[in-house]
C-alpha positions as a LaTeX table, in Angstrom:
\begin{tabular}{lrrr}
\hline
Residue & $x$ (\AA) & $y$ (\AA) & $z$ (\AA) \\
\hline
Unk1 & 50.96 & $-55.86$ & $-30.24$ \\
Unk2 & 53.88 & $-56.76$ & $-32.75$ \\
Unk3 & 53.01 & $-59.10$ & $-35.55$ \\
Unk4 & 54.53 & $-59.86$ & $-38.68$ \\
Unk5 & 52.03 & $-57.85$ & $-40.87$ \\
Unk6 & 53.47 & $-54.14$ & $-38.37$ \\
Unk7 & 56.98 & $-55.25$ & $-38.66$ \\
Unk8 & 56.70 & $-55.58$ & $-42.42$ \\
Unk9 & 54.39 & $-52.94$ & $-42.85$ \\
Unk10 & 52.48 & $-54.76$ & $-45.43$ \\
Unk11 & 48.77 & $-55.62$ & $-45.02$ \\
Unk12 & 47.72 & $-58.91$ & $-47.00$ \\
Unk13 & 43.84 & $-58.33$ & $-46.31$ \\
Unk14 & 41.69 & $-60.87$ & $-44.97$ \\
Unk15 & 41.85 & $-64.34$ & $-45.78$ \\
Unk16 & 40.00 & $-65.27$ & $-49.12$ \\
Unk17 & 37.66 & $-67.73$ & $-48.73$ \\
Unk18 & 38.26 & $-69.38$ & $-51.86$ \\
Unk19 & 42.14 & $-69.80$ & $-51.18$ \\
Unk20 & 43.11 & $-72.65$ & $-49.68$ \\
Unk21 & 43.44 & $-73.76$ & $-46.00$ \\
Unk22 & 46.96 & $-73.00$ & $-45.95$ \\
Unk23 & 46.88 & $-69.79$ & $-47.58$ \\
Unk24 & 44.31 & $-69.12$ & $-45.06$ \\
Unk25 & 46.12 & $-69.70$ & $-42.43$ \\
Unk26 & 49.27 & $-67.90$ & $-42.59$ \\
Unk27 & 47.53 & $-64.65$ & $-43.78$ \\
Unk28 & 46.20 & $-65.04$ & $-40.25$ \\
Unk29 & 49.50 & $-65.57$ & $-38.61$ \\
Unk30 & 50.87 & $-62.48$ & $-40.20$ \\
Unk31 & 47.68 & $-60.78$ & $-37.74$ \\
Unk32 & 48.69 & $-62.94$ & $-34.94$ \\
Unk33 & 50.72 & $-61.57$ & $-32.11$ \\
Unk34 & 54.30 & $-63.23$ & $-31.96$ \\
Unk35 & 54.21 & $-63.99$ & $-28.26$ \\
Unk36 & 51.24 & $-66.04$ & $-28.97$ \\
Unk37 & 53.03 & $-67.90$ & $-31.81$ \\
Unk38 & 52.33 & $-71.67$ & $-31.12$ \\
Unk39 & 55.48 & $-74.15$ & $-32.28$ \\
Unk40 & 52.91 & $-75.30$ & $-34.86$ \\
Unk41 & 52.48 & $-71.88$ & $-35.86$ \\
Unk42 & 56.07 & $-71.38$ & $-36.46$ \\
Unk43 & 56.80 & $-74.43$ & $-38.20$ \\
Unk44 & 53.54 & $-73.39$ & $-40.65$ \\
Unk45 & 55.31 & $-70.41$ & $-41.29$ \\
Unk46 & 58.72 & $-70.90$ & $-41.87$ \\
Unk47 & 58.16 & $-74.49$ & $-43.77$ \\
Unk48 & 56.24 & $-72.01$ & $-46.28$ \\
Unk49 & 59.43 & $-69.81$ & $-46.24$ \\
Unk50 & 57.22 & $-66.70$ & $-45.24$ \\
Unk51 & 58.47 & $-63.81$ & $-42.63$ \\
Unk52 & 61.43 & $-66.09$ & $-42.07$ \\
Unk53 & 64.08 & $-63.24$ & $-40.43$ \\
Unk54 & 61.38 & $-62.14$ & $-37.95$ \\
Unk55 & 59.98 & $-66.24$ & $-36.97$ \\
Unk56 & 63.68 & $-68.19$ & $-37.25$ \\
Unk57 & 65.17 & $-66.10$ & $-34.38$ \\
Unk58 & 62.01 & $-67.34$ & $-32.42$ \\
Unk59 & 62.63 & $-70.64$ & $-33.72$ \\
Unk60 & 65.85 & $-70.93$ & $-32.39$ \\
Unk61 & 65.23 & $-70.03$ & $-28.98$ \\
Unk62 & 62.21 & $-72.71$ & $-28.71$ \\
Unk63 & 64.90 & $-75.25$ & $-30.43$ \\
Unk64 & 67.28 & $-74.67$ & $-28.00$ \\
Unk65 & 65.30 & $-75.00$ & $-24.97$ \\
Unk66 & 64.02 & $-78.35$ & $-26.52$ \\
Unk67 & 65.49 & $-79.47$ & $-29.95$ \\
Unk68 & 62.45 & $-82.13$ & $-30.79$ \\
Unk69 & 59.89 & $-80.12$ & $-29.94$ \\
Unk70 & 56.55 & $-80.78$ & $-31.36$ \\
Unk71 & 54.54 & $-79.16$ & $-33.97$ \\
Unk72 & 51.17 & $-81.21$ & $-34.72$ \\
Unk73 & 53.12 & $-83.86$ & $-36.72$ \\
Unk74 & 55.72 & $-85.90$ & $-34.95$ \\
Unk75 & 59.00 & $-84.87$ & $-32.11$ \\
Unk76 & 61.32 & $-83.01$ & $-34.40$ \\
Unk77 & 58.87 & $-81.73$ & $-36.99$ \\
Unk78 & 60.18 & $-77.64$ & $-35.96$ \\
Unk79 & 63.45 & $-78.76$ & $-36.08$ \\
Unk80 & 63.26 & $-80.35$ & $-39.64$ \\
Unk81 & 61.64 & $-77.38$ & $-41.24$ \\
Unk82 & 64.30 & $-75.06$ & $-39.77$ \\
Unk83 & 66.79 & $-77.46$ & $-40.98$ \\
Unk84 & 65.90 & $-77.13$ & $-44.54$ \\
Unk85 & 65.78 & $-73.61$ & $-44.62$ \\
Unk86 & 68.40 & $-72.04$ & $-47.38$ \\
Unk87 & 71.31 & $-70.90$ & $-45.92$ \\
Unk88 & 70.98 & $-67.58$ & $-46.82$ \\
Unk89 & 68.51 & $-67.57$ & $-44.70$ \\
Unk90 & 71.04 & $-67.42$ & $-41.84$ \\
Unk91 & 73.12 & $-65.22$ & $-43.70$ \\
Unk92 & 72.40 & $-61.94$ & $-41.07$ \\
Unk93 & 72.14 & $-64.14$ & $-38.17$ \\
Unk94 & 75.08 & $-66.08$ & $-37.60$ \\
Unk95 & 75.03 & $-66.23$ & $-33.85$ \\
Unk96 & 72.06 & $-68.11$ & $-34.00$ \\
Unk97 & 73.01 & $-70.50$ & $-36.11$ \\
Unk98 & 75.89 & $-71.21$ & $-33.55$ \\
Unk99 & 73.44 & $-71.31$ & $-30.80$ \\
Unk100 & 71.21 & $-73.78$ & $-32.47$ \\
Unk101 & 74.54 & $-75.79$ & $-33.30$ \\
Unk102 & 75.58 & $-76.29$ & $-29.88$ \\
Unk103 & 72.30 & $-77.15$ & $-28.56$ \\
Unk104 & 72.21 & $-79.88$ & $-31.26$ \\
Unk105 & 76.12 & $-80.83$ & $-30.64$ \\
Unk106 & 74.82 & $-83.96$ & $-27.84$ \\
Unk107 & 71.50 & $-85.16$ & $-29.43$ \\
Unk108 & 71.30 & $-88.64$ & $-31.48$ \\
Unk109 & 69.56 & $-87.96$ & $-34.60$ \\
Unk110 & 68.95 & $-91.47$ & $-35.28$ \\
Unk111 & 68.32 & $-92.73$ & $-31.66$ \\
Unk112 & 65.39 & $-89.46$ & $-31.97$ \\
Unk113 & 64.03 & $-90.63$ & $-34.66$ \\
Unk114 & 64.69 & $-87.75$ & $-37.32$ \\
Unk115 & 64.48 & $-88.54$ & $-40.60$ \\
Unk116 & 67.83 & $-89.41$ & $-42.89$ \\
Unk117 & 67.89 & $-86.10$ & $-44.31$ \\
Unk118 & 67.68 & $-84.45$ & $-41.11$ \\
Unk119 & 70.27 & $-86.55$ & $-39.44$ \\
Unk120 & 72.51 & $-85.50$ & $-42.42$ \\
Unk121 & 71.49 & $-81.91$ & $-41.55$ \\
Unk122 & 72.14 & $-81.85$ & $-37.93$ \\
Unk123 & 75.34 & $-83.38$ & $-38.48$ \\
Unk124 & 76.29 & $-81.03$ & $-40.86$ \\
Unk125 & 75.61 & $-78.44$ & $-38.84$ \\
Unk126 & 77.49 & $-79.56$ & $-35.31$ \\
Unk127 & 80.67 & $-80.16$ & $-37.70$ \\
Unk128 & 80.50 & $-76.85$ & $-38.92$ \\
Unk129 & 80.07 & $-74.68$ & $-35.65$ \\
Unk130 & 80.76 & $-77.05$ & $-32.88$ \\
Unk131 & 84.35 & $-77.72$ & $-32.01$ \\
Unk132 & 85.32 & $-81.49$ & $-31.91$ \\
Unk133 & 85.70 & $-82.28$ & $-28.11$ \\
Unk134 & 89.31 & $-82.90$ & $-27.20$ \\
\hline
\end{tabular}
């Protein structure tokens, strides 16, 4: 059973009960195995910037399948927090960021409903790693 807590070989200990919901929560996820990772799950976890080169390479292949997936918020909500992430947080994983590129290069941010800074983002992105069509 891989989970975050064996690849990083670093045990947080159980959930406090006086922490708070969230913290709760993804000291769980670092128990949980990543093949049952939920989209939720993921976007939980990398929105908080935790165990982000093991859970963006997941990420990516559930964007590219379906770029607006759903979390428990709203079409897209995966996508924005992935999005946001710093850009060295792509910095060993290049190819990915080229996969998540082209799977972006024919969706309508705006006609999808993404917010303005995520429109900016996904443009951004196609510009830099897609190829203008000839």
């Amino acid at each position: 059973m891989t989970t975050i807590q064996h690849i990083e070989g670093q045990d947080w200990g159980d959930p406090s009960g006086d922490g708070s919901s969230l913290i709760q929560r993804c000291t769980r996820l670092r128990r949980k195995p990543l093949t049952d990772f939920t989209v939720e799950d993921l976007r939980v976890m990398l929105g908080q910037g935790l165990a982000v080169s093991i859970l963006l390479p997941l990420a990516v292949d559930v964007l590219v399948t379906d770029p607006l997936v759903e979390g428990d918020y709203y079409p897209g909500d995966l996508l924005e927090v992935v999005l946001r992430l710093p850009h060295s947080a792509w910095a060993s994983m290049p190819e990915r960021r080229q996969q998540l590129a082209a799977a972006l290069a024919n969706l309508d941010p705006v006609g999808a409903g993404l917010p303005k800074t995520s429109h900016d983002a996904v443009m951004s992105l196609v510009r830099q790693h897609v190829p203008p069509a000839r």
